[in-house]
C-alpha positions in Angstrom: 0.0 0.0 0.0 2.6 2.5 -1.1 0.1 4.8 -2.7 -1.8 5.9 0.2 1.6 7.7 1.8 2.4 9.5 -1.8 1.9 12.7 -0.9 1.2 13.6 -5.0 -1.7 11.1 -4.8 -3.4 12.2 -1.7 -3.0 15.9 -3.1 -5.1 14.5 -5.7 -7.9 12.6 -3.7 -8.1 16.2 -1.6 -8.6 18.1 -4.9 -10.8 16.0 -6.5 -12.6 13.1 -4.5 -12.3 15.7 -1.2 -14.2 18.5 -3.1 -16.5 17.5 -5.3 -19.1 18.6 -6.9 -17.0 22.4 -6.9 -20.3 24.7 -7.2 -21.6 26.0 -6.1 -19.2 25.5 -3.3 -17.3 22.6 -2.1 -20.0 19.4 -0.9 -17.8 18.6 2.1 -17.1 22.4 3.1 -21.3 22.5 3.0 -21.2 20.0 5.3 -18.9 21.3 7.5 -21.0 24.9 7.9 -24.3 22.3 8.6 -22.4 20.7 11.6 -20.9 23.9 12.8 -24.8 25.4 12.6 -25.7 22.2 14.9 -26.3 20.0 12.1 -30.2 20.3 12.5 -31.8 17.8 10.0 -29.1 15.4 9.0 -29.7 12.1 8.5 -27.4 9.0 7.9 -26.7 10.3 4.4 -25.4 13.5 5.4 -22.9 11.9 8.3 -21.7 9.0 5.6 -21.1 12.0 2.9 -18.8 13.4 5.3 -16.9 10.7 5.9 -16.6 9.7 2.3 -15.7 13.5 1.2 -13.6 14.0 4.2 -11.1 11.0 4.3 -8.7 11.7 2.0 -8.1 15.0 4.1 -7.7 12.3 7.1 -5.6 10.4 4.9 -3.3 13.7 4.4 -3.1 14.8 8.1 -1.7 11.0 9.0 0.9 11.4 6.0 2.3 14.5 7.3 2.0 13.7 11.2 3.9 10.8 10.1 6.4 12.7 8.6 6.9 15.4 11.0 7.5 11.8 14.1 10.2 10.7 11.5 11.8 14.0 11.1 11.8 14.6 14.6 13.1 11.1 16.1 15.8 10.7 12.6 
């Protein structure tokens, strides 16, 4: 599973997979203003779509906290 620690390809899955649909404005930055406004009226959909849109962004953090633990202890 080399891929999912290429920083190139998570770029990527952030962009695209992370984002989309791109209008009119980001699905999983929509989301993200629902929740913050107490996420009144979401359903099992709406938590699952976050998870889906949001993991590559999960995916990204992990890379570079793993990176920043080797550059530290090497």
């Amino acid at each position: 599973m080399k891929w999912i620690d290429d920083f190139r390809i998570l770029l990527l899955l952030c962009l695209t997979l992370g984002l989309a649909p791109f209008f009119p404005e980001p699905h999983l930055w929509g989301k993200i203003k629902w929740v913050a406004g107490g996420g009144v009226g979401m359903k099992f959909m709406d938590w699952f779509d976050i998870l889906l849109h949001g993991f590559p962004f999960l995916l990204l953090l992990r890379r570079i906290a793993l990176a920043l633990v080797k550059k530290k202890s090497g």
